[in-house]
KEDRENSE-392034 format. One record per atom (N, C-alpha, C): residue in three letters; y, x, z. Coordinates in steps of 0.02 Angstrom, whole numbers, padded with zeros to 5 digits, always signed. Layout:
N
ALAYXZ ...
//
This chain:
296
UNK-00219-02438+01817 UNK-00248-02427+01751 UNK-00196-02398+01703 UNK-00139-02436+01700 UNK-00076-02387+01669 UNK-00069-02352+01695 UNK-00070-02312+01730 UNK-00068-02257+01762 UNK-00086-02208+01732 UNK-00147-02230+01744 UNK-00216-02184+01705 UNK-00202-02157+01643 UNK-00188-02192+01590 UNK-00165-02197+01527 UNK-00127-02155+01501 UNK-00055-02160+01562 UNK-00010-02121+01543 UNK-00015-02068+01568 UNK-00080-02040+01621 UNK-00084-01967+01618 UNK-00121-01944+01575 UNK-00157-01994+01530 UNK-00224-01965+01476 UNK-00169-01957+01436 UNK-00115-01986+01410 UNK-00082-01989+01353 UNK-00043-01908+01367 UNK-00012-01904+01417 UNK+00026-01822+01424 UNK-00031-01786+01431 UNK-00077-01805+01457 UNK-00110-01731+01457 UNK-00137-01717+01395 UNK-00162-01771+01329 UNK-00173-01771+01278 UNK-00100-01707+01248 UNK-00045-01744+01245 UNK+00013-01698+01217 UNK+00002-01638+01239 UNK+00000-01629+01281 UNK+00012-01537+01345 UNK-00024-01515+01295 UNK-00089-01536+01279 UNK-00157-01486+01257 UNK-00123-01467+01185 UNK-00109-01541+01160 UNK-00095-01535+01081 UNK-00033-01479+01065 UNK+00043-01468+01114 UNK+00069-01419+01111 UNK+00031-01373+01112 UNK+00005-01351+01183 UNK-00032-01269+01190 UNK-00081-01259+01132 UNK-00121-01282+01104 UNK-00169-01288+01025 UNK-00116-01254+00973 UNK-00065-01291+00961 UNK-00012-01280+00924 UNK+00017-01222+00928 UNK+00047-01206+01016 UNK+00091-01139+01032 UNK+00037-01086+00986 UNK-00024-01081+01006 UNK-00074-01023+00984 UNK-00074-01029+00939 UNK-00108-01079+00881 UNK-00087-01066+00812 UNK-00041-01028+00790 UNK+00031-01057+00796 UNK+00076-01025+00785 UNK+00088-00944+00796 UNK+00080-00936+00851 UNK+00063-00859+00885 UNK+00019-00813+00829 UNK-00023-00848+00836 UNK-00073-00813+00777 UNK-00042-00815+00726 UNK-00035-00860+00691 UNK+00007-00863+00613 UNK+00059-00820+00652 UNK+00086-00790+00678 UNK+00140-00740+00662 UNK+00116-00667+00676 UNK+00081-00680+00747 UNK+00037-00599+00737 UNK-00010-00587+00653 UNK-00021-00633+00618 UNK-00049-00610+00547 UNK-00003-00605+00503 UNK+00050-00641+00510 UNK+00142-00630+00479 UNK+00142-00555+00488 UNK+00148-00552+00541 UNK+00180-00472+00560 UNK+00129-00411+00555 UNK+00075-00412+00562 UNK+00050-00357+00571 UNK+00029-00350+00464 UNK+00051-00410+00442 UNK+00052-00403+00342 UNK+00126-00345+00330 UNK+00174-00384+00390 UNK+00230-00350+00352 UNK+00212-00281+00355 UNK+00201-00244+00422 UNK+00165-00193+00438 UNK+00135-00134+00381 UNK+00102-00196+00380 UNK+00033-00140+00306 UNK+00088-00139+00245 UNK+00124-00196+00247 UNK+00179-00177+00157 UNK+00214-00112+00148 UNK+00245-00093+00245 UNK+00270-00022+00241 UNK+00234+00018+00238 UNK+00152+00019+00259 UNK+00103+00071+00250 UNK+00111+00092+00190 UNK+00090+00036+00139 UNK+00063+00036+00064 UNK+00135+00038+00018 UNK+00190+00036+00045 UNK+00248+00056+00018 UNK+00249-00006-00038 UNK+00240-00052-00036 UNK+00236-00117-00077 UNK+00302-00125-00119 UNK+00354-00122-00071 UNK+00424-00162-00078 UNK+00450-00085-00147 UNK+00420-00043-00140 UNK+00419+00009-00183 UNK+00428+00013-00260 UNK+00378-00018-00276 UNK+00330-00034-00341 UNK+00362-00120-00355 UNK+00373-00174-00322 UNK+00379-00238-00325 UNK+00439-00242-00305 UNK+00504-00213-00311 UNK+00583-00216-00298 UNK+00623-00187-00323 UNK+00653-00241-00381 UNK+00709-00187-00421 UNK+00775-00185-00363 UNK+00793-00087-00366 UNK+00859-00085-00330 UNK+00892-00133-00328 UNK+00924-00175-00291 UNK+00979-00233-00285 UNK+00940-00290-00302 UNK+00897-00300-00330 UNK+00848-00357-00312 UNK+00805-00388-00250 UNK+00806-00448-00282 UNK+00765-00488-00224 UNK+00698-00455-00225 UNK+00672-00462-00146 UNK+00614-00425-00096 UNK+00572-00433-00143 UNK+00519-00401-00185 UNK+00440-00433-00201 UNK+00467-00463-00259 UNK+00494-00474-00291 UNK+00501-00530-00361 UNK+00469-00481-00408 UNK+00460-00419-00427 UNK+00434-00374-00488 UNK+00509-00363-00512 UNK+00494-00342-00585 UNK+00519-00323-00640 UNK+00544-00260-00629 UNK+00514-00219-00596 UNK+00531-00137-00584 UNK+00474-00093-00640 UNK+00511-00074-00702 UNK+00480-00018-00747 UNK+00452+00041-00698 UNK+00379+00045-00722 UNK+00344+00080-00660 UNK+00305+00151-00748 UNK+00328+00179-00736 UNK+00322+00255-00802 UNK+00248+00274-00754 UNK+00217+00280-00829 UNK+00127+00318-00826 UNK+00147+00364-00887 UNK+00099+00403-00881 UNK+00076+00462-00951 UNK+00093+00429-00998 UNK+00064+00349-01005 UNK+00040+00299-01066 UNK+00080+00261-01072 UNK+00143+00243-01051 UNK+00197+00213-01055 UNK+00212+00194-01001 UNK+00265+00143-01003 UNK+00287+00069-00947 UNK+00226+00034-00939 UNK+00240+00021-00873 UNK+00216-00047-00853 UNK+00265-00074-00802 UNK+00276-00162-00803 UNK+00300-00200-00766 UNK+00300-00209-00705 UNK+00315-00189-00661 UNK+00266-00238-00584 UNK+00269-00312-00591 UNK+00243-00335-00557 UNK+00249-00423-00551 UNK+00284-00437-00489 UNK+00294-00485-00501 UNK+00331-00539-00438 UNK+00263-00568-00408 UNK+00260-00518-00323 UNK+00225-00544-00277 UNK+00257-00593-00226 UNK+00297-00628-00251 UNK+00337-00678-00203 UNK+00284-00737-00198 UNK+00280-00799-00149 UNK+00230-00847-00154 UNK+00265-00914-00214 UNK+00303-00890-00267 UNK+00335-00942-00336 UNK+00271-00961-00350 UNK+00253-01031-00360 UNK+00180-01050-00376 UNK+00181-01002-00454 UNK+00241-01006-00503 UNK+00215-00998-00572 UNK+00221-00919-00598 UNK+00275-00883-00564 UNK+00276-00831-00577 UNK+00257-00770-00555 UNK+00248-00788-00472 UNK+00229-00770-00426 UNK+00142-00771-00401 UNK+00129-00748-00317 UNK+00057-00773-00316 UNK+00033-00825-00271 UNK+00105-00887-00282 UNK+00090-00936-00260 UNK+00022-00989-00260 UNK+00004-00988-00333 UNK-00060-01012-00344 UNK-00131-00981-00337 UNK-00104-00912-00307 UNK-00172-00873-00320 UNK-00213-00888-00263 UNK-00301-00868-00275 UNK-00355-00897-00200 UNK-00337-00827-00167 UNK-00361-00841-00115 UNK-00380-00766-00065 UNK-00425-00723-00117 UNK-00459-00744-00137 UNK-00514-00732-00160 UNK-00501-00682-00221 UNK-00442-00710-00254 UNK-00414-00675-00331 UNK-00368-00620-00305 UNK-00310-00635-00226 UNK-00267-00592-00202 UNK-00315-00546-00189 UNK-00388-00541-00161 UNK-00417-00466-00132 UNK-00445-00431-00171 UNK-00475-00487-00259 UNK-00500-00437-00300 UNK-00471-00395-00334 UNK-00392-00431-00331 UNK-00310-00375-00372 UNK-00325-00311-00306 UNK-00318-00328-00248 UNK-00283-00258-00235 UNK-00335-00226-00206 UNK-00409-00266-00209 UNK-00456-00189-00187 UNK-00500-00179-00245 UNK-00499-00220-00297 UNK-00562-00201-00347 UNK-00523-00197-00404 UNK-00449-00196-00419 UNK-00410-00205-00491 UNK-00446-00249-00534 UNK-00456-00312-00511 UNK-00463-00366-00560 UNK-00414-00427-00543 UNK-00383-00435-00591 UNK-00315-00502-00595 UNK-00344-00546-00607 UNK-00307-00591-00575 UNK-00320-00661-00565 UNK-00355-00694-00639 UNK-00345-00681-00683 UNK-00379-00721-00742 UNK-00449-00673-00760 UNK-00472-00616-00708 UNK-00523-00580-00740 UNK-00503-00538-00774 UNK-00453-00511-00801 UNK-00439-00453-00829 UNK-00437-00385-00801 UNK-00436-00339-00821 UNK-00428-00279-00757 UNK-00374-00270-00756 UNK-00353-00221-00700 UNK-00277-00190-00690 UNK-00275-00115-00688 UNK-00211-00089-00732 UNK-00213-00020-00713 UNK-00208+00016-00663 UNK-00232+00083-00657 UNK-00232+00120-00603 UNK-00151+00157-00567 UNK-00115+00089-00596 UNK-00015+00112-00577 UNK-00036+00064-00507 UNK-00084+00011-00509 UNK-00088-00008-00450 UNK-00137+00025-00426 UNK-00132+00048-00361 UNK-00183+00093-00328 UNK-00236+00078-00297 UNK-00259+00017-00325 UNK-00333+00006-00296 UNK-00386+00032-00276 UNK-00397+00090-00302 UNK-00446+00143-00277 UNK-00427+00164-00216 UNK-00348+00170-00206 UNK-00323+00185-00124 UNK-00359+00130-00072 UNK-00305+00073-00108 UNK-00318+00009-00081 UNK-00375-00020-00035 UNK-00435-00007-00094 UNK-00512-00020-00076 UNK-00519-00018-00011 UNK-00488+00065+00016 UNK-00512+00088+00077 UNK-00499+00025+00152 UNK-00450-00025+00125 UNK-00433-00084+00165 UNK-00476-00132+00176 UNK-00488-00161+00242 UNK-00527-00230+00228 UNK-00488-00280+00207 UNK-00522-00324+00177 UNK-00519-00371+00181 UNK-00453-00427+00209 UNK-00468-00427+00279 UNK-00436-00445+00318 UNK-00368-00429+00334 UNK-00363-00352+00309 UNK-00295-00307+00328 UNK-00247-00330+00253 UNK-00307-00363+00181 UNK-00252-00372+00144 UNK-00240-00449+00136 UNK-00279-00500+00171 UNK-00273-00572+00205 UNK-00202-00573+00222 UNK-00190-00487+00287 UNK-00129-00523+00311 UNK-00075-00498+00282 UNK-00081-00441+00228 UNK-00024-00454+00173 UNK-00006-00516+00158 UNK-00050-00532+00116 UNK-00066-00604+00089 UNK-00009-00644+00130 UNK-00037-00650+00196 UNK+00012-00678+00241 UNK+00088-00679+00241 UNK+00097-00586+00257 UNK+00155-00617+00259 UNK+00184-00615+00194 UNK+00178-00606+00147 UNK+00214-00620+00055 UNK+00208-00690+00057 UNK+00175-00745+00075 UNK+00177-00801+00069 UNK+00227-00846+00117 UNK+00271-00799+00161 UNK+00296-00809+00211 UNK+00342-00800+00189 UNK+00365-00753+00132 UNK+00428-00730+00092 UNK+00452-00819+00047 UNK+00513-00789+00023 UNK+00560-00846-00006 UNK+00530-00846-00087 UNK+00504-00890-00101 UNK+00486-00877-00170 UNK+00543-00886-00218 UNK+00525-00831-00279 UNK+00581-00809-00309 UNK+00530-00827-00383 UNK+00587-00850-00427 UNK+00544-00873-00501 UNK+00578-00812-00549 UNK+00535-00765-00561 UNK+00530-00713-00607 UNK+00479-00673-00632 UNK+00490-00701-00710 UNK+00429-00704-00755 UNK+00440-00613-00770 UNK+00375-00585-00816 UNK+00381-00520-00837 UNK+00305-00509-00880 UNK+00333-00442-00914 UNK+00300-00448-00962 UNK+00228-00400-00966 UNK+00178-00446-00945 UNK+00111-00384-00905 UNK+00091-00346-00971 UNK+00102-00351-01035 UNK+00082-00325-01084 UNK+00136-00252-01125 UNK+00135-00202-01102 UNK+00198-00177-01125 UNK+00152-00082-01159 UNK+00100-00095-01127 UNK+00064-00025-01149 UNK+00046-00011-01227 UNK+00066+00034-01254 UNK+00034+00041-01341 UNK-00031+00053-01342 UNK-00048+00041-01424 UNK-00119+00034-01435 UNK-00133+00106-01426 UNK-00208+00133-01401 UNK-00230+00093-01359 UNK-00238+00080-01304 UNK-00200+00102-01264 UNK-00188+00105-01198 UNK-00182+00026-01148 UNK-00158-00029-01232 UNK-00146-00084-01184 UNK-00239-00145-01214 UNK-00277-00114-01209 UNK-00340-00139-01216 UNK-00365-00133-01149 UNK-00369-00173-01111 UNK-00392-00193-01039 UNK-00451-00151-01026 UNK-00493-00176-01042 UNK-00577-00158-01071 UNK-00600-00107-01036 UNK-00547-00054-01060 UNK-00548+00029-01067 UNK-00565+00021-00975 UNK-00547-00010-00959 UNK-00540+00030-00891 UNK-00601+00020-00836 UNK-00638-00028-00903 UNK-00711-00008-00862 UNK-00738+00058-00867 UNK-00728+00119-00905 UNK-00752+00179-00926 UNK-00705+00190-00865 UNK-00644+00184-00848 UNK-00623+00236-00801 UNK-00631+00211-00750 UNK-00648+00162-00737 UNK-00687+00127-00655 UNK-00737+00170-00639 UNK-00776+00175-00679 UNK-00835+00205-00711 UNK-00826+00287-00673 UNK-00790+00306-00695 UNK-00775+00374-00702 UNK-00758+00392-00615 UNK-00688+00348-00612 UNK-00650+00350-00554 UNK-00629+00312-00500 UNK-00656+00270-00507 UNK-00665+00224-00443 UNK-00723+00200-00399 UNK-00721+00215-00355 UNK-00800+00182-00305 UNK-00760+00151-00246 UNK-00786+00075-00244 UNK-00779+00038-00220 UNK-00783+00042-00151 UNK-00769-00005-00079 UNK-00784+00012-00022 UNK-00730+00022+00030 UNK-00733-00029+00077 UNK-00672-00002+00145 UNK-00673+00057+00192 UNK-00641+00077+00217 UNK-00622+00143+00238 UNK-00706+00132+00325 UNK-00748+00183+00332 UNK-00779+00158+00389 UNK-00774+00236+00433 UNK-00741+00214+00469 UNK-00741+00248+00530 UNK-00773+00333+00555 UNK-00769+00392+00565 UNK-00814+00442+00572 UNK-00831+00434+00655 UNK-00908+00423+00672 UNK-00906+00425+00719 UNK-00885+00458+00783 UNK-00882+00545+00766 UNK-00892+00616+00801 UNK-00828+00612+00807 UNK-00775+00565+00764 UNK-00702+00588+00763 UNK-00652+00529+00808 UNK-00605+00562+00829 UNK-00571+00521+00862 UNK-00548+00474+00853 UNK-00506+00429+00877 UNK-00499+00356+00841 UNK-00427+00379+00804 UNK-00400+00430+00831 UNK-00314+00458+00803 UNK-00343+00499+00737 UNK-00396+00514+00723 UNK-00415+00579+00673 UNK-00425+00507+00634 UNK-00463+00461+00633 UNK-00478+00414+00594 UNK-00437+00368+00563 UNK-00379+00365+00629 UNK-00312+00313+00608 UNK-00280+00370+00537 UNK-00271+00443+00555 UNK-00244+00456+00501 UNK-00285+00463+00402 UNK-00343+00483+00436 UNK-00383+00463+00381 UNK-00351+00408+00340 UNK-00375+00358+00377 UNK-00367+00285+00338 UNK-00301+00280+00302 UNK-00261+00289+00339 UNK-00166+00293+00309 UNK-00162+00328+00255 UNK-00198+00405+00240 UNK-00184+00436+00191 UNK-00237+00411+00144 UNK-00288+00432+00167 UNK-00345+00388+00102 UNK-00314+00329+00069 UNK-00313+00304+00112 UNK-00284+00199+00102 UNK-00242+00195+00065 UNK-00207+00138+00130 UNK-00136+00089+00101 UNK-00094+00165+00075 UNK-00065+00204+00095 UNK-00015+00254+00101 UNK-00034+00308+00036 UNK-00096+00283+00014 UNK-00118+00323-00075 UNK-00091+00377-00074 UNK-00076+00426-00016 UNK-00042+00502-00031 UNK-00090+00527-00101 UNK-00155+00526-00120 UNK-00179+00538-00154 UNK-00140+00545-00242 UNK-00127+00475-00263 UNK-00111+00431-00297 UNK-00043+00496-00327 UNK-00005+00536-00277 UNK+00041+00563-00334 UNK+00019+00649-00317 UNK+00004+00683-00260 UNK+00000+00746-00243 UNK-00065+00774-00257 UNK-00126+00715-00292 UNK-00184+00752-00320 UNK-00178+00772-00407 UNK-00184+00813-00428 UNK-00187+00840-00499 UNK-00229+00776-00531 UNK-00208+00758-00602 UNK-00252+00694-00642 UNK-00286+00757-00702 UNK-00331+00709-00724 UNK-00386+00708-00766 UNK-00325+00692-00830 UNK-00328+00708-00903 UNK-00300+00678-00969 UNK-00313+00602-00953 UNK-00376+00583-00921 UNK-00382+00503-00893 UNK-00336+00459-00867 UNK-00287+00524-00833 UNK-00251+00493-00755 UNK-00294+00473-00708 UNK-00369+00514-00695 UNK-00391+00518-00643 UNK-00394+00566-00596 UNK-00404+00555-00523 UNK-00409+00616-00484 UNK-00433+00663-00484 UNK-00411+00730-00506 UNK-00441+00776-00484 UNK-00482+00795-00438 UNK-00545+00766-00375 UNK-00554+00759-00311 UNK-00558+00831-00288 UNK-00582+00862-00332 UNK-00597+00938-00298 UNK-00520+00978-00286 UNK-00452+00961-00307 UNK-00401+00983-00303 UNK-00368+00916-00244 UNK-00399+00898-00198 UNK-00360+00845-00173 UNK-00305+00869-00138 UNK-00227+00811-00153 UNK-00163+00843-00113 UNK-00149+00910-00120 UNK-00155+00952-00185 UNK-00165+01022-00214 UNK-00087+01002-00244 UNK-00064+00943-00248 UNK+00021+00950-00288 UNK+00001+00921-00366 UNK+00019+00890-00404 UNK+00056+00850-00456 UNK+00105+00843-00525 UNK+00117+00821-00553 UNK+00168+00831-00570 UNK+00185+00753-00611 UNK+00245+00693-00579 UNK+00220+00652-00610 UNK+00286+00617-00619 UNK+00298+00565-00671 UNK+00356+00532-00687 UNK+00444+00578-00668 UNK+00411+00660-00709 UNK+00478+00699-00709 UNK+00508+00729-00652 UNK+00442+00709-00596 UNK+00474+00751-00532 UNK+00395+00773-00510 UNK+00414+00840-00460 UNK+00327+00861-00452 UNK+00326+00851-00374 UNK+00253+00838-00354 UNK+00217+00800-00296 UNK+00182+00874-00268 UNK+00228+00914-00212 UNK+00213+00975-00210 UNK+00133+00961-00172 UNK+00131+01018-00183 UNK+00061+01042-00135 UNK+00047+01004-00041 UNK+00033+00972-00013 UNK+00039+00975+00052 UNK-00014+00990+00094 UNK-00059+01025+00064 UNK-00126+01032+00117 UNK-00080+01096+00162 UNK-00137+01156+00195 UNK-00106+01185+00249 UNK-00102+01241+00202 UNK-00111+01262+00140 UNK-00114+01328+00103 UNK-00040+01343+00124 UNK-00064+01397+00145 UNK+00005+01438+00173 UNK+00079+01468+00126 UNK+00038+01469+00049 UNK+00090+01495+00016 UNK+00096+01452-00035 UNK+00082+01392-00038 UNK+00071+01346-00099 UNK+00102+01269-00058 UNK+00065+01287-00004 UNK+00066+01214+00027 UNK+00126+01224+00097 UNK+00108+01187+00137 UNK+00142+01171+00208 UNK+00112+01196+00258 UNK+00066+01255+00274 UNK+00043+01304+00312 UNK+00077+01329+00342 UNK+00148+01316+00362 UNK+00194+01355+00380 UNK+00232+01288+00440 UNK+00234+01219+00419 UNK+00239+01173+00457 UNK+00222+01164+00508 UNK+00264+01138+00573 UNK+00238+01097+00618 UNK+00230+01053+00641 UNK+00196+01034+00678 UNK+00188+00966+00696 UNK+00254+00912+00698 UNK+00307+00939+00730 UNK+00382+00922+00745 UNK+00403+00923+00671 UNK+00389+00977+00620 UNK+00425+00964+00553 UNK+00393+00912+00527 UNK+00312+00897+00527 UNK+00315+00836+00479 UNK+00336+00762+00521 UNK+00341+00768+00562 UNK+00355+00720+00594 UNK+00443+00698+00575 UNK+00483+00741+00602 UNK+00551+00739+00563 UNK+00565+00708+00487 UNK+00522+00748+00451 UNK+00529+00734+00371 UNK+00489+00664+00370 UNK+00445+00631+00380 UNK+00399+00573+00378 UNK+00454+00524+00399 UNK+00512+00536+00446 UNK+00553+00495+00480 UNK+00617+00499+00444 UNK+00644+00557+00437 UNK+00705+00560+00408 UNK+00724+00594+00338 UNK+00666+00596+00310 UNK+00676+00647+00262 UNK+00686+00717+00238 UNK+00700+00749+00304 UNK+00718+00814+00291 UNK+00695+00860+00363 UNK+00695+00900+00332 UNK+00677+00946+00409 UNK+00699+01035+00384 UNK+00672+01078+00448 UNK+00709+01115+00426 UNK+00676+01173+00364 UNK+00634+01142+00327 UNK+00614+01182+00262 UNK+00653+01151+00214 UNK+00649+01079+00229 UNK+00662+01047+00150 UNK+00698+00970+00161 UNK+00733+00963+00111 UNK+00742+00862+00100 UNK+00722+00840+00048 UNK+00694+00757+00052 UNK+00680+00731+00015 UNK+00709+00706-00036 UNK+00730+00707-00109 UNK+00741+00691-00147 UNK+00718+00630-00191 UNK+00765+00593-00245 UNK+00737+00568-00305 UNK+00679+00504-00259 UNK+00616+00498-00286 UNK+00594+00433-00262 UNK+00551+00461-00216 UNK+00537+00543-00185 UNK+00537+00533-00102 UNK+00574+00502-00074 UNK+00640+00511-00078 UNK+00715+00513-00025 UNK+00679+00414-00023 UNK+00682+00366-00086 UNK+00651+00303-00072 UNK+00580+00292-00037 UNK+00538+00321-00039 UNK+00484+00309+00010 UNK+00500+00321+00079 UNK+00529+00372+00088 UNK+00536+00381+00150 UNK+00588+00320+00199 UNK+00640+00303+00145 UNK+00685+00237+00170 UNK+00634+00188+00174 UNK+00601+00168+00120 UNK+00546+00101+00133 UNK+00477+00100+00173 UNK+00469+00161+00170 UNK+00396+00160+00213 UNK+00372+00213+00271 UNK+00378+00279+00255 UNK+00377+00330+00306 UNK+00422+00308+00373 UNK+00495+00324+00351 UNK+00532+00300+00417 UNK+00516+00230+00453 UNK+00487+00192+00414 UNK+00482+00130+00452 UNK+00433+00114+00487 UNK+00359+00181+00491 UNK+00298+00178+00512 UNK+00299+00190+00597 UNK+00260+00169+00604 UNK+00251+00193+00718 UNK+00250+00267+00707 UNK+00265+00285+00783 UNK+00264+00340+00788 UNK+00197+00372+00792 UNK+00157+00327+00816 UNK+00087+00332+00819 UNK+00057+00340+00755 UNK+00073+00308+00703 UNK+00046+00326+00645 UNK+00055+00395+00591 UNK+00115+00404+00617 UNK+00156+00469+00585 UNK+00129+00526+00616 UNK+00112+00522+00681 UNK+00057+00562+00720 UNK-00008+00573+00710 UNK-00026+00517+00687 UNK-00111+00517+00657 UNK-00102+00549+00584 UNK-00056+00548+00529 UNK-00051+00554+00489 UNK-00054+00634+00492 UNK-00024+00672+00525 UNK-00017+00715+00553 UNK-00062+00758+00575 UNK-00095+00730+00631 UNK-00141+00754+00639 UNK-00198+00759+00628 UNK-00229+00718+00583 UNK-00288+00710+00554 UNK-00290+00773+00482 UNK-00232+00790+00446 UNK-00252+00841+00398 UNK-00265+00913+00424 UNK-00210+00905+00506 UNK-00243+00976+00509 UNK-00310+00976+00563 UNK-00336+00917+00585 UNK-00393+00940+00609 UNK-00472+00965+00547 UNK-00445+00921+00501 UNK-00483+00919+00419 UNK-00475+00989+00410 UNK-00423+01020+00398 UNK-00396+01076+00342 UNK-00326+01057+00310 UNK-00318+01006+00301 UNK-00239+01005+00260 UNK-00195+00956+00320 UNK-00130+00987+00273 UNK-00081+00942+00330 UNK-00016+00942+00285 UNK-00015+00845+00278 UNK+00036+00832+00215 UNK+00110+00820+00269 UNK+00152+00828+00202 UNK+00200+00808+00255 UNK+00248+00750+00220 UNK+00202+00712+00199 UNK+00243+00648+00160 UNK+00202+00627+00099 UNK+00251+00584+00067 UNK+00205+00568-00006 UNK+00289+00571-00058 UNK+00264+00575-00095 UNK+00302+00557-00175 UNK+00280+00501-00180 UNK+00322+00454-00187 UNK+00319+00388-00210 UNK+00278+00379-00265 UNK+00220+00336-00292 UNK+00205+00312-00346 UNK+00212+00257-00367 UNK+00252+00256-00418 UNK+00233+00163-00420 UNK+00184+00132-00421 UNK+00166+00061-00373 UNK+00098+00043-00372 UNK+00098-00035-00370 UNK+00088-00071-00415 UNK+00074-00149-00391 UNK+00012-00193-00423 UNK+00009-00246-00442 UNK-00039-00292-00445 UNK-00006-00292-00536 UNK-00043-00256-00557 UNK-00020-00243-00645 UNK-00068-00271-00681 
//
């Protein structure tokens, strides 16, 4: 009868490890595949002052309409989005509404964002909560009248935003679609290389037509031959997406930083889809200009 016991009792443990091993497993495949999307969406970008700690904010992020702050996405219950629900983290970065119901400006790229499920910004979520929380306060109010009246930005929701995750083209390949999503999406190429509205909204009918924004310009990258990157190959954007430079051009100013924080750090697979999806479309970018973008 002791016997018995003490094999119910280990085999009880065995199970309770292996239960455990997988959890864990999982909590890190959702760890990792968050860190993942941060280099997509160029996060550490917008939410990291040079020589500062990962995600804490306080990086002056320049619009038409002034400064704005980033915030500290570290998991600090008070300064940070330690206290925040899932629920408040998905309506900041796919619908620009902050945690107290207020809206957020379009310096965070939510309209990119949108194109994400759910789930893909869960495992942000993930791994930022996995990060070292860092206590640094900042000041979300810094826009002049009237630019810093929240309100407003239901007219430009209105105007320029439609809601909705990125869904799939059937007829198209799953590589034509992977790049879709990257540029639409997390990776907002949009966000600096499309021409704005006096709004600071997209131009859509000039999409990736080139820019001109925070004192440096967001050239052209569709395939127009004499305007754009029509002249590129497959091997050049691939080079420049990785290293910055290739043999037309190098990246400068806060390319030369995207490309350190997010391009170079992407699969090769993705830099490929990225790739190849503009020129099966018609355009073919060969990078982004950094925008600043966070949870504002």
């Amino acid at each position: 009868m002791r016997t018995l016991v003490c094999a119910a009792l280990v085999s009880a443990s065995l199970a309770g490890r292996a239960h455990a091993g997988s959890a864990n497993m999982q909590e890190f495949t959702q760890i990792e595949r968050g860190r993942y999307l941060t280099i997509l969406s160029d996060c550490a970008g917008c939410h990291t002052v040079p020589g500062g700690k990962p995600f804490s904010g306080g990086r002056p992020i320049e619009t038409p309409f002034g400064n704005i702050i980033s915030p500290n996405v570290t998991p600090d219950l008070e300064t940070g989005i330690g206290a925040w629900s899932d629920d408040q983290f998905d309506a900041a970065v796919r619908k620009g509404i902050g945690r107290t119901g207020a809206h957020l400006y379009p310096a965070m790229p939510y309209n990119a964002y949108t194109r994400m499920s759910r789930d893909d910004v869960m495992a942000i979520r993930a791994y930022l909560t996995s990060l070292e929380p860092v206590r640094n306060s900042r000041n979300a109010d810094t826009l002049p009248f009237p630019f810093n009246i929240r309100s407003t930005m239901i007219v430009w929701n209105a105007l320029y935003f439609t809601a909705g995750e990125y869904k799939p083209e059937p007829t198209k390949s799953a590589e034509w679609n992977r790049g879709k999503f990257i540029v639409d999406g997390p990776a907002h190429c949009g966000a600096c290389h499309t021409p704005k509205t006096l709004l600071g909204g997209d131009r859509t009918d000039q999409y990736l037509q080139g820019a001109n924004l925070q004192g440096w310009s967001a050239p052209d990258i569709t395939n127009n031959r004499r305007t754009g990157l029509g002249s590129w190959t497959a091997d050049d954007v691939a080079l420049y997406l990785k290293t910055g430079h290739n043999r037309a051009t190098a990246a400068t100013g806060p390319m030369a930083e995207a490309v350190e924080l997010s391009t170079s750090r992407m699969k090769d697979e993705d830099t490929k889809a990225i790739e190849s999806w503009p020129r099966l479309f018609g355009q073919r970018p060969a990078g982004f200009k950094w925008i600043p973008a966070g949870l504002c």
